[in-house]
MMTF fields as JSON, N, C-alpha, C and O atoms, coordinates in Angstrom:
{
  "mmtfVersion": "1.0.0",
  "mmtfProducer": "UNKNOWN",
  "numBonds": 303,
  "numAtoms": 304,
  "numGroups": 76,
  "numChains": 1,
  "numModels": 1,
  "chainsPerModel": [1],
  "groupsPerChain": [76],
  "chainIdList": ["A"],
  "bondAtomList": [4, 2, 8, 6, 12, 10, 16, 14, 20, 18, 24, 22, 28, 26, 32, 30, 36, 34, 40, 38, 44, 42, 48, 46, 52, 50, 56, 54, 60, 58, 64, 62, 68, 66, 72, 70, 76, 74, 80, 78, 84, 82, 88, 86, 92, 90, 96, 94, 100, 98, 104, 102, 108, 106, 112, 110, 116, 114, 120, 118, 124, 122, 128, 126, 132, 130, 136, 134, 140, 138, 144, 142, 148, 146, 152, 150, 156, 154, 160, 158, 164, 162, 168, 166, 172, 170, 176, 174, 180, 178, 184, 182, 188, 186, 192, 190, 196, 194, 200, 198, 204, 202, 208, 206, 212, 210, 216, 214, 220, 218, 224, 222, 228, 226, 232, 230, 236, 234, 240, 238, 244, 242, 248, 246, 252, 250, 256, 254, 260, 258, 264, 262, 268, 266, 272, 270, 276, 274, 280, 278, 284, 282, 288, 286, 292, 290, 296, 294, 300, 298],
  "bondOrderList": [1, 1, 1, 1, 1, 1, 1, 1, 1, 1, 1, 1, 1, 1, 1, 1, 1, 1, 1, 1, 1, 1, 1, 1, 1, 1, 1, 1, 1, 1, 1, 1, 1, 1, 1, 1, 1, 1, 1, 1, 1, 1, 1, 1, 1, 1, 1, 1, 1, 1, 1, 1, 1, 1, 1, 1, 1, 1, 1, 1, 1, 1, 1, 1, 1, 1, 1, 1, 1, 1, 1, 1, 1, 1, 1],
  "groupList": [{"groupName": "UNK", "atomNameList": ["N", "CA", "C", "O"], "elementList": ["N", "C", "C", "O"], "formalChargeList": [0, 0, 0, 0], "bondAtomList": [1, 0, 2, 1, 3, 2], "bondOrderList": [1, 1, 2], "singleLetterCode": "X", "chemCompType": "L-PEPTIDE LINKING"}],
  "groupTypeList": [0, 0, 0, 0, 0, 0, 0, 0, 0, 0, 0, 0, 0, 0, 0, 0, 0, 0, 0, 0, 0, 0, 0, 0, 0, 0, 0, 0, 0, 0, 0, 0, 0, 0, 0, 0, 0, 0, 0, 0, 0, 0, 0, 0, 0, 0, 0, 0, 0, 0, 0, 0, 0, 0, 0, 0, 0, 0, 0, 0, 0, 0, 0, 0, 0, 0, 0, 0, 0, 0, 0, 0, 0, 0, 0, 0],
  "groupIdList": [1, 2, 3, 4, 5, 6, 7, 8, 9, 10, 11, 12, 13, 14, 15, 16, 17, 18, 19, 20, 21, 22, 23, 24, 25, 26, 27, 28, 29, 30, 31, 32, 33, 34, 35, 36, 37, 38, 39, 40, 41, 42, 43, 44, 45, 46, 47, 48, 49, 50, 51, 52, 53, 54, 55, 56, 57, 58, 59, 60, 61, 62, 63, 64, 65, 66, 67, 68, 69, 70, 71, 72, 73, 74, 75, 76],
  "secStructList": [7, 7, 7, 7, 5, 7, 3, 3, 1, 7, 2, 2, 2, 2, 2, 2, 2, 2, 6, 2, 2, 2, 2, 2, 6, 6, 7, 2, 2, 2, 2, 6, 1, 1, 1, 7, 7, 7, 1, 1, 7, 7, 3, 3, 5, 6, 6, 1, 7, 3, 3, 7, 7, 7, 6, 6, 1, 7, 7, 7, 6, 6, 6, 4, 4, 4, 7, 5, 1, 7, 7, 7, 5, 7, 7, 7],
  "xCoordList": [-49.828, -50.771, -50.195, -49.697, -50.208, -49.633, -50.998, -52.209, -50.294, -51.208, -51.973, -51.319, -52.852, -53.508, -53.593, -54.219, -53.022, -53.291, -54.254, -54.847, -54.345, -55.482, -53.951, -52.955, -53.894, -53.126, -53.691, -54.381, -53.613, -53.641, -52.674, -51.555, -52.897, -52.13, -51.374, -50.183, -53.041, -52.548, -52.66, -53.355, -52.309, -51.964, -53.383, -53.764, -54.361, -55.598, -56.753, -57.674, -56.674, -57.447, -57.555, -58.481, -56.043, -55.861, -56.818, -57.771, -56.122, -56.567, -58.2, -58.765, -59.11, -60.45, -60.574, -60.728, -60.568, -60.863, -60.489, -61.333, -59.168, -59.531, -60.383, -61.417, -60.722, -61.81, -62.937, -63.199, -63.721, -64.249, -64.591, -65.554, -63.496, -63.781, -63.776, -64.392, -62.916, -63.507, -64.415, -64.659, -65.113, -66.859, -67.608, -68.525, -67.394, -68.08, -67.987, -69.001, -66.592, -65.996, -66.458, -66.341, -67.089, -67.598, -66.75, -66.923, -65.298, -64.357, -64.737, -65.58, -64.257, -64.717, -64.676, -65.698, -63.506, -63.819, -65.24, -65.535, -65.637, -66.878, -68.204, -69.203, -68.136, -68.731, -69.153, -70.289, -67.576, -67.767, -66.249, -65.645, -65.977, -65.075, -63.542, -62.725, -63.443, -62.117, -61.73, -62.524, -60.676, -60.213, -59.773, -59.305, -60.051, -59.322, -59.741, -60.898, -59.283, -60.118, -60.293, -61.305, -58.572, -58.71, -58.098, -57.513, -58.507, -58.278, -56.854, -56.099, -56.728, -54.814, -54.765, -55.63, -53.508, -53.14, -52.392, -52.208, -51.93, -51.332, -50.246, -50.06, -49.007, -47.75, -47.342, -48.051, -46.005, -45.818, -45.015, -44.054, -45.096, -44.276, -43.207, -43.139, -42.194, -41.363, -41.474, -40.732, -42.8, -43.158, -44.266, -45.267, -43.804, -44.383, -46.081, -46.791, -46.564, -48.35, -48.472, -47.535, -49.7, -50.409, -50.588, -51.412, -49.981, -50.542, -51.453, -51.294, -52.311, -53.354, -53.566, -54.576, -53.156, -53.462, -55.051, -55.7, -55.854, -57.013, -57.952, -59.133, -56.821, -57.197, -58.297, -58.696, -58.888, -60.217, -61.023, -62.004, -60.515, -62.095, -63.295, -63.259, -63.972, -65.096, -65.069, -65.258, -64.7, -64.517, -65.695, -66.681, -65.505, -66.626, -65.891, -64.729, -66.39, -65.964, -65.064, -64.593, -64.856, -63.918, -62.892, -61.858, -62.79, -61.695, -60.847, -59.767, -61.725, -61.357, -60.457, -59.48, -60.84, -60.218, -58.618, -57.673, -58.644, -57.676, -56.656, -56.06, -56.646, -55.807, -54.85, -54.941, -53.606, -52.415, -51.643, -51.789, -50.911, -49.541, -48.493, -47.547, -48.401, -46.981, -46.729, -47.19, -46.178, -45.894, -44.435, -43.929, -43.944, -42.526, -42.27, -42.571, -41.671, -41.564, -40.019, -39.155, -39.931, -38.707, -37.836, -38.443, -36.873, -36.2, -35.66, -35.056, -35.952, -35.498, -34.47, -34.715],
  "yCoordList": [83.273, 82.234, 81.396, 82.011, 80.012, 79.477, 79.204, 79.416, 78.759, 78.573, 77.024, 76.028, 76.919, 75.464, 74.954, 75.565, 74.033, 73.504, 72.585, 72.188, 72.167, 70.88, 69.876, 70.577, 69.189, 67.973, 67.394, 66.404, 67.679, 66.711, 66.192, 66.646, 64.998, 63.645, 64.738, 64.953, 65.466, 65.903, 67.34, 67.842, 68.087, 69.494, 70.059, 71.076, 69.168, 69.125, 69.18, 69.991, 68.364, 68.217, 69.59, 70.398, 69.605, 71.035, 72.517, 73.177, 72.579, 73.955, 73.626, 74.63, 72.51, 72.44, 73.017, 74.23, 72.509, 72.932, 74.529, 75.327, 74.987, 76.615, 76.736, 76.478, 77.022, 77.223, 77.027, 78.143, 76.244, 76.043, 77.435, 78.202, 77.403, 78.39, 79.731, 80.677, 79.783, 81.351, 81.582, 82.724, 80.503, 81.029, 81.235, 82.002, 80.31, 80.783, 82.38, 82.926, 83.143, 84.017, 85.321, 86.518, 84.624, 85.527, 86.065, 87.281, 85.474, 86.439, 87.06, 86.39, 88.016, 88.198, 87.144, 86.803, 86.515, 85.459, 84.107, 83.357, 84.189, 83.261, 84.066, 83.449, 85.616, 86.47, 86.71, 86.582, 87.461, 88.148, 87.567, 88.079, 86.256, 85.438, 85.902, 85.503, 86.898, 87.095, 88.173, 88.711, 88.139, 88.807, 87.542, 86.521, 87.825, 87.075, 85.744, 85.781, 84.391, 83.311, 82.161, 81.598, 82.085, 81.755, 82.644, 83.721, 81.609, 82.371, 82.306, 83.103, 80.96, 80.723, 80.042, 79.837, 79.819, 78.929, 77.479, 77.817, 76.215, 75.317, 75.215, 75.336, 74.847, 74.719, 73.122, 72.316, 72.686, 71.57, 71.494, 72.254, 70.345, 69.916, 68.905, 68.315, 68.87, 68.195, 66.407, 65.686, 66.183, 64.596, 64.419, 63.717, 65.423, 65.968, 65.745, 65.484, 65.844, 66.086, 67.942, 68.591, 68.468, 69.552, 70.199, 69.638, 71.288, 72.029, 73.575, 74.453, 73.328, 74.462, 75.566, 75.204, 76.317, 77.377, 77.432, 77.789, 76.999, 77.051, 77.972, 77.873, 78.886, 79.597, 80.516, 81.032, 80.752, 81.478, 80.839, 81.249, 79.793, 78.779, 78.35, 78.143, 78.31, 77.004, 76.061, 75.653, 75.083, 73.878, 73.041, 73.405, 72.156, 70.781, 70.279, 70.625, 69.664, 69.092, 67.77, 67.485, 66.905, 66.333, 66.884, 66.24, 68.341, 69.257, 69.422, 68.936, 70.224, 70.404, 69.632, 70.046, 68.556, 66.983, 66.642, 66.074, 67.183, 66.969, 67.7, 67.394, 68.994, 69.872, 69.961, 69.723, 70.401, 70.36, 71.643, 72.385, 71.814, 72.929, 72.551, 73.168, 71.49, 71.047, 70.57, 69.481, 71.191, 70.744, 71.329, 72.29, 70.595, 70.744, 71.214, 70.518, 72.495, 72.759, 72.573, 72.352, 72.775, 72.589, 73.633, 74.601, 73.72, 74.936, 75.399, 74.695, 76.76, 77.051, 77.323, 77.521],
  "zCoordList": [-5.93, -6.284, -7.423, -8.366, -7.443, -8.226, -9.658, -9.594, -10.641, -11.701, -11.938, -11.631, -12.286, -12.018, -13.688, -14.554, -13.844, -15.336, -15.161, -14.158, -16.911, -16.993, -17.801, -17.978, -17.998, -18.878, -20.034, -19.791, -21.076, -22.071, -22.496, -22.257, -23.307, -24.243, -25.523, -25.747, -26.431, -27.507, -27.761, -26.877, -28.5, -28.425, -28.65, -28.072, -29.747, -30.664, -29.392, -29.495, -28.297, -26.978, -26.55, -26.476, -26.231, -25.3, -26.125, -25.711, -27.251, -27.858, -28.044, -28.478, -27.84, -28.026, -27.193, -27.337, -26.078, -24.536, -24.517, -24.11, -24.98, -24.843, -25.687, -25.071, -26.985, -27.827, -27.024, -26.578, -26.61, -25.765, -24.625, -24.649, -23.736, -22.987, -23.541, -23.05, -24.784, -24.966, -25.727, -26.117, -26.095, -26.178, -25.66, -25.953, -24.244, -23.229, -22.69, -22.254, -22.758, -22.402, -23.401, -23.138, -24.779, -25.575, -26.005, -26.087, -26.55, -26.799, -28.582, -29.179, -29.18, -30.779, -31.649, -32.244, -31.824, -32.524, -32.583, -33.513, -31.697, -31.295, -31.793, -32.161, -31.776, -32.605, -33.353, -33.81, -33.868, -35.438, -36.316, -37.259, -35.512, -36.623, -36.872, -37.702, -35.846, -36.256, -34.584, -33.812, -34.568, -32.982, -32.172, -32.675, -30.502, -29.739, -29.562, -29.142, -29.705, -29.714, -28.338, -27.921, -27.769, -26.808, -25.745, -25.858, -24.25, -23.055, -22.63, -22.073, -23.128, -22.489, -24.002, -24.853, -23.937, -25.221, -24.557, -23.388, -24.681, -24.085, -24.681, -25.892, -23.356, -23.93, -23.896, -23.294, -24.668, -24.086, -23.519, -23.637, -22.492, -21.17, -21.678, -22.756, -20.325, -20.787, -21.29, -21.959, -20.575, -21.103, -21.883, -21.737, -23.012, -24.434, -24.174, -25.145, -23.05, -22.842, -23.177, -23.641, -22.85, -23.406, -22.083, -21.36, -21.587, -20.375, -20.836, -21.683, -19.894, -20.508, -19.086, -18.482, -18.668, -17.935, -17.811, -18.795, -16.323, -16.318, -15.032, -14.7, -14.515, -13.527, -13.463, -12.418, -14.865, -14.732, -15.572, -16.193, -15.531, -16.596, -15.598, -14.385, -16.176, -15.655, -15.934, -17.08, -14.482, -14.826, -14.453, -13.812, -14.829, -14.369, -13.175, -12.958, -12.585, -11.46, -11.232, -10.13, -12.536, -13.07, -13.388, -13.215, -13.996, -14.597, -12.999, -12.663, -12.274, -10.984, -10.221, -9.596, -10.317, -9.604, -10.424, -9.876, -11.918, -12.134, -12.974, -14.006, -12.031, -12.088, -11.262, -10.057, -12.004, -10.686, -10.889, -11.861, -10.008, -9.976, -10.02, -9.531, -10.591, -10.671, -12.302, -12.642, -13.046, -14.432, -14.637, -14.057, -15.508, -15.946, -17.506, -18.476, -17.575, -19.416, -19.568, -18.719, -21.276, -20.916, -21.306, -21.764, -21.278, -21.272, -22.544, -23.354, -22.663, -23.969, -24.854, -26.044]
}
């Protein structure tokens, strides 16, 4: 199964959006302020945008529409 990202512009977008989901996810930090905070973390791609791993989020149906499997990192 391949992995489905979301795309952001800025790194600040991306990590909302996990924050985001791992409150929904109830992770500890959303809690008791300290422990696990997000679900994925986002890396950057090679045309310096924000890829965010979104295969067990809940998305909106806009999110949905514009997710892809195709992203490029770059090599280390």
């Amino acid at each position: 199964m391949s992995d489905n990202y979301l795309i952001y512009d800025t790194e600040a977008e991306a990590i909302t959006r996990a924050d985001t989901e791992g409150a929904r996810m109830g992770y500890s930090y959303h809690i008791n302020g300290i422990g696990t905070r997000y679900h994925t973390y986002p890396r950057i791609t090679t045309n310096n945008k924000y890829a965010l791993i979104v295969n067990e989020y809940e998305l909106t149906e806009d999110e949905q529409a514009a997710t892809t499997t195709s992203v490029t990192f770059p090599t280390e």
